[in-house]
N, C-alpha and C positions, 0 to 999 in steps of 0.2 A: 404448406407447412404452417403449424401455428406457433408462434414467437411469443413469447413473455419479456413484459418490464418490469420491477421490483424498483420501487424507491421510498424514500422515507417518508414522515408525513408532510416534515415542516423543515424548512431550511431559511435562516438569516444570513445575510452577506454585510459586509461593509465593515470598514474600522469602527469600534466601539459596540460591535453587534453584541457582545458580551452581555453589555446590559437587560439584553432578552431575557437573560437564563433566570432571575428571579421572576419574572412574568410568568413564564412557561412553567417551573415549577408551583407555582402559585396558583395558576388556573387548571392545572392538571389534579391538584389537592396534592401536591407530598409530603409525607410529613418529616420524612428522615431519609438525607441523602449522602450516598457513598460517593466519596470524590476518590475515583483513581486516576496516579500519575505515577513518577519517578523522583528521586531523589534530586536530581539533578536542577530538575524544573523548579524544584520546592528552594535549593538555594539561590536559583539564579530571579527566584523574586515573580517568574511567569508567573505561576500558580494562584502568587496575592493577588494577581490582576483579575481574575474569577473569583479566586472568594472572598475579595472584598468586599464586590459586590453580593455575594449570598452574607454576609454579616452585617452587611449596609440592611438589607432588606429581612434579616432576623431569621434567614432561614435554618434549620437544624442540620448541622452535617456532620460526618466522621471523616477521619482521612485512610487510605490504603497508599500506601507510595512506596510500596515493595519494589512497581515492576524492572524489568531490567529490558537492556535492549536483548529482541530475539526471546522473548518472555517465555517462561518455561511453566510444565501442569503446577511445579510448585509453587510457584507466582501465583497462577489461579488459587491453588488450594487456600493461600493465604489469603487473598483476599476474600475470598467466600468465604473464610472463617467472621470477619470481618463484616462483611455482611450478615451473615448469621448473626452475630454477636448483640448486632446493632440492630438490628429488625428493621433495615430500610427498606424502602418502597421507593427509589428513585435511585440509579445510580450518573453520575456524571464523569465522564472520563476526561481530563486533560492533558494533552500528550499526542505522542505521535503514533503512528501504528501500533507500538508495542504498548502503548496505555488505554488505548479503544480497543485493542483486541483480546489484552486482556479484560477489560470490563464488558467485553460481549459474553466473552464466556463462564465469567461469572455471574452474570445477567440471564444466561443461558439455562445453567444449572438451578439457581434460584426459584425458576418455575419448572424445572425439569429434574427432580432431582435424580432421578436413575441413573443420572450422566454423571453422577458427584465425584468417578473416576477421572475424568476429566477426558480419557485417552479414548473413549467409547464415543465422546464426538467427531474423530478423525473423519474427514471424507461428508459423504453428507446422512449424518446422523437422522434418524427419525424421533425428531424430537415433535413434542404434539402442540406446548402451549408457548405462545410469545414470549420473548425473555422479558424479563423485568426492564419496566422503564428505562430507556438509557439516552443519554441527552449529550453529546461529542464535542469537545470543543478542540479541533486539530491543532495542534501547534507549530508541525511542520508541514511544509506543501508537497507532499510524496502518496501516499499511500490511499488518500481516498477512503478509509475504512469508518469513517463518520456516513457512509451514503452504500455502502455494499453490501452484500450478505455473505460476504468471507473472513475469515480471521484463521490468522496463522498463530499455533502455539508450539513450541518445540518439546519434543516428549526425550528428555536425556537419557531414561531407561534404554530408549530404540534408537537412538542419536538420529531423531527423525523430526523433520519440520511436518507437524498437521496442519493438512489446509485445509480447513471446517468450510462448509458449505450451507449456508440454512437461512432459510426466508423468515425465520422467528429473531433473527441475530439484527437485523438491519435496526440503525439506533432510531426512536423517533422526534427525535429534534437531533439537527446539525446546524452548528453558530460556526461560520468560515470568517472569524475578523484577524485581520491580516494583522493588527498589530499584537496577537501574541506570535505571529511566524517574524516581525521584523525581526528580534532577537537572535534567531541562528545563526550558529558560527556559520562560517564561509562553508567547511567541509561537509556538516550538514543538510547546510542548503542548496548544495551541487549535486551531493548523493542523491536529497528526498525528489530532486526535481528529476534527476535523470531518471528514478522510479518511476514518476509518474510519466516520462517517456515513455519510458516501454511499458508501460499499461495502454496506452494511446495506440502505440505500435502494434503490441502484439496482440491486445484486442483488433484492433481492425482490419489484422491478415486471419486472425482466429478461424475457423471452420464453421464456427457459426455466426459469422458476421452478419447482418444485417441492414436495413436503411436505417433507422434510428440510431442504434449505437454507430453505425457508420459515423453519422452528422455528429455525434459526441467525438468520436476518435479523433476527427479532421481536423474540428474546430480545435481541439486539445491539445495535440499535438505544432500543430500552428503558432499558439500564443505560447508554450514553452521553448520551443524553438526559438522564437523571435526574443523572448524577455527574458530567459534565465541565467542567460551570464551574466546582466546587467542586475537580478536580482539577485543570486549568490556572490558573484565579484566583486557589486559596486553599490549592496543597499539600497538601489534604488526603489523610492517606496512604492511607484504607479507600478513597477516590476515586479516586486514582492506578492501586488497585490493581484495583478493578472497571473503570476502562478498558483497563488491559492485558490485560483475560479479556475483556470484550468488541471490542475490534478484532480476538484472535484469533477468538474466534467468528464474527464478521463472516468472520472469512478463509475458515474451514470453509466458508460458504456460497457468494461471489463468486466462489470459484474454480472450482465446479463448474458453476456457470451465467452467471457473462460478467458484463459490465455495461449500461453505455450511454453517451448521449454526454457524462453532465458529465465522464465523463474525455476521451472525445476531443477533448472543446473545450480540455481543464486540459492533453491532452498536446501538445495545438500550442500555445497559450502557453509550455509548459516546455520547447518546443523551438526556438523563437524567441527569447522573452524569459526565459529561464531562470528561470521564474517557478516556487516554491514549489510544489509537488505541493497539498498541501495548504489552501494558501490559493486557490490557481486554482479547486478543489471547492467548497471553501465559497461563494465568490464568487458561483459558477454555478448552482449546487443551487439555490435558491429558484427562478430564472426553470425550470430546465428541469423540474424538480417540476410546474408549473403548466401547463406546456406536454403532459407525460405525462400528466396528472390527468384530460385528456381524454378518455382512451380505458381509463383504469381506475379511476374513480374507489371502486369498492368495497375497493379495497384501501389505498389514503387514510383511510379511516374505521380497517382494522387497525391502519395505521402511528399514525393520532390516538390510538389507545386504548393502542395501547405507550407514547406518551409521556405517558398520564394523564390527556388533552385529554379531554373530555365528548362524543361525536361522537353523542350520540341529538337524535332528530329532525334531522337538517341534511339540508339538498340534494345534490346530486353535486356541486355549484358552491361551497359553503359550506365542505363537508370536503376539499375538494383545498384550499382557502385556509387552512384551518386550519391545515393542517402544512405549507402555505408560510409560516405566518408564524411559527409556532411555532420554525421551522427559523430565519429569517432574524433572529429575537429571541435566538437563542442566539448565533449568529455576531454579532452585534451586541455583547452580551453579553462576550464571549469578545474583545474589538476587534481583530478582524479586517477588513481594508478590505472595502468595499463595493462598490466599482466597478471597471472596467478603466482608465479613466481617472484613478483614484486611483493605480492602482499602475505609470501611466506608458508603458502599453498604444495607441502611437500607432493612431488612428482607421483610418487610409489604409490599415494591415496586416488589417481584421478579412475584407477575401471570400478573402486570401490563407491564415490560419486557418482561415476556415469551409471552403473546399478541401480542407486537409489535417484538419481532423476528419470531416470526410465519409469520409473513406478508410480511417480510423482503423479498428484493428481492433476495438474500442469498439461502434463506430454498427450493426452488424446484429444487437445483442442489443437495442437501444432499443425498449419497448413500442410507441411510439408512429413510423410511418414519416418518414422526415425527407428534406429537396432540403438544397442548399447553401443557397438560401434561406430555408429554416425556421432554419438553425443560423447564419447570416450575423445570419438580424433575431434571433436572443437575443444572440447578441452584443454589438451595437447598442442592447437594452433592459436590458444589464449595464455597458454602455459608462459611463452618467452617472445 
């Protein structure tokens, strides 16, 4: 079998790594760059914390700060208006998932215009030339999307979360300084980190697992486990800052091998009920963990022993339970809801969900094979 890894060119680490981004656009030659973010960022003062520095160092930008969480084609549309408008040659995204993913895809389009629908990306588009420069500065420790070749856009016409797939999308510079993620609220920062859980997870049961992303998934999963309630609970800043190295890590691995279905079930939820990326995972991860555990459970015992659990002598039935509860103890932990019904998730909609997670481009990396059936009754056993 021959295996592929995709990564970016260039990644900085460390509190105040920020300061790079006028370097990198400076030696790259940019002349005009698009800063995409959200609103949100922009009053809570993050955002000055980047382009300060590009106004310290004289660089020429625009702003987009349309996006929303769960970012939709019209987000895109606008912001490649945007771009367009402005004739850049750099864009820079700050934000979290939904501000890197939308600036991939209009990164995307930019050198691609054929795709200018935006919804003709879904899945993995044949797109021919690299998207336009694009330079990530993550703000939350969840999603990994500064170092993948994935991005999700929600297309409202279909009430469908697209998960774009494309080795042109990947940004090339990623700056991970933890002091734009100290800032997140608590709830936040329970959600993005249990995300990048289950990226760790369900990369590393995925079907096409392998040794390398294996070593990503372990290691990933390991230091979230050990440091995230002390970084979303209690601020703690060396916490903060080992989440932010391990979701990217996490990313290094998901992207090269897929996932499964806690995200297809979390992306029809957030395609429906515009429900939190993050908490939709969390939610879900214990039921479908359990449900997976059946067909691998020797690699339950690895995941037990990354988070420190003691997994000698247990059964195949005992160690899949273990890091289901270990898992559901953390989210607990972290007070994240528990149910779908908690978070307002009417009943009547769940076989119209489990439909569109069956389709998801998610569900044929799931270790374990699944009907609409099988992902209908976890539903139903996440329901209450």
């Amino acid at each position: 079998m021959i295996n592929r890894i995709v990564l970016n060119e260039t990644s900085y680490f460390g509190r105040g790594a920020r300061e790079k981004l006028p370097e990198e656009i400076k030696a790259r030659q940019f002349q005009k760059v698009l800063v995409v973010t959200d609103k949100s960022l922009l009053e809570t003062g993050t955002v000055a914390l980047v382009t300060d520095k590009l106004e310290k160092n004289q660089v020429n930008y625009v702003t987009y700060d349309g996006v929303k969480p769960n970012p939709t084609v019209q987000n895109v549309q606008d912001g490649l208006k945007v771009a367009k408008d402005n004739n850049v040659d750099c864009i820079v995204a700050i934000g979290g998932g939904s501000s890197i993913d939308t600036a991939k895809a209009i990164a995307v389009i930019m050198t691609n215009p054929e795709f200018s629908d935006v919804v003709s990306l879904d899945g993995t588009a044949a797109t021919k030339n690299k998207a336009l420069p694009l330079i990530a500065l993550p703000t939350t420790a969840g999603t990994a999307a500064e170092v993948t070749i994935n991005y999700v856009i929600t297309d409202e016409v279909r009430t469908k979360k697209m998960v774009c797939v494309d080795v042109h999308d990947i940004p090339v510079v990623a700056i991970i300084d933890p002091d734009l993620m100290q800032g997140m609220p608590q709830s936040i920062a329970a959600s993005t980190g249990m995300d990048a859980l289950t990226h760790a997870m369900e990369g590393y049961i995925t079907k096409a697992g392998w040794l390398i992303p294996d070593m990503f998934h372990i290691n990933a999963m390991s230091l979230i486990y050990k440091n995230l309630e002390r970084a979303a609970n209690d601020k703690e800043e060396k916490a903060v800052e080992k989440i932010g190295y391990a979701q990217y890590i996490a990313g290094m691995g998901f992207s090269n091998v897929g996932l499964g279905i806690v995200h297809s079930m979390a992306h029809s939820l957030g395609a429906y009920f515009d429900t939190p990326h993050g908490v939709a995972n969390a939610l879900l991860l214990p039921h479908v963990l359990k449900f997976n555990g059946q067909v691998c459970p020797e690699l339950f015992r690895n995941m037990g022993n990354a988070f420190g659990i003691d997994m000698s002598n247990t059964t195949d039935e005992e160690a899949v339970q273990k890091v289901v509860d270990a898992v559901k103890d953390l989210s607990v932990k972290l007070h994240i809801p528990q149910t779908l019904k908690e978070i307002g998730i009417p009943k009547e909609m769940l076989p119209t969900l489990a439909e569109q997670a069956l389709n998801d481009a998610c569900t044929p990396g799931n270790p374990r094979e699944v009907t609409k059936e099988d992902i209908l009754a976890l539903y139903n056993e996440a329901y209450e």
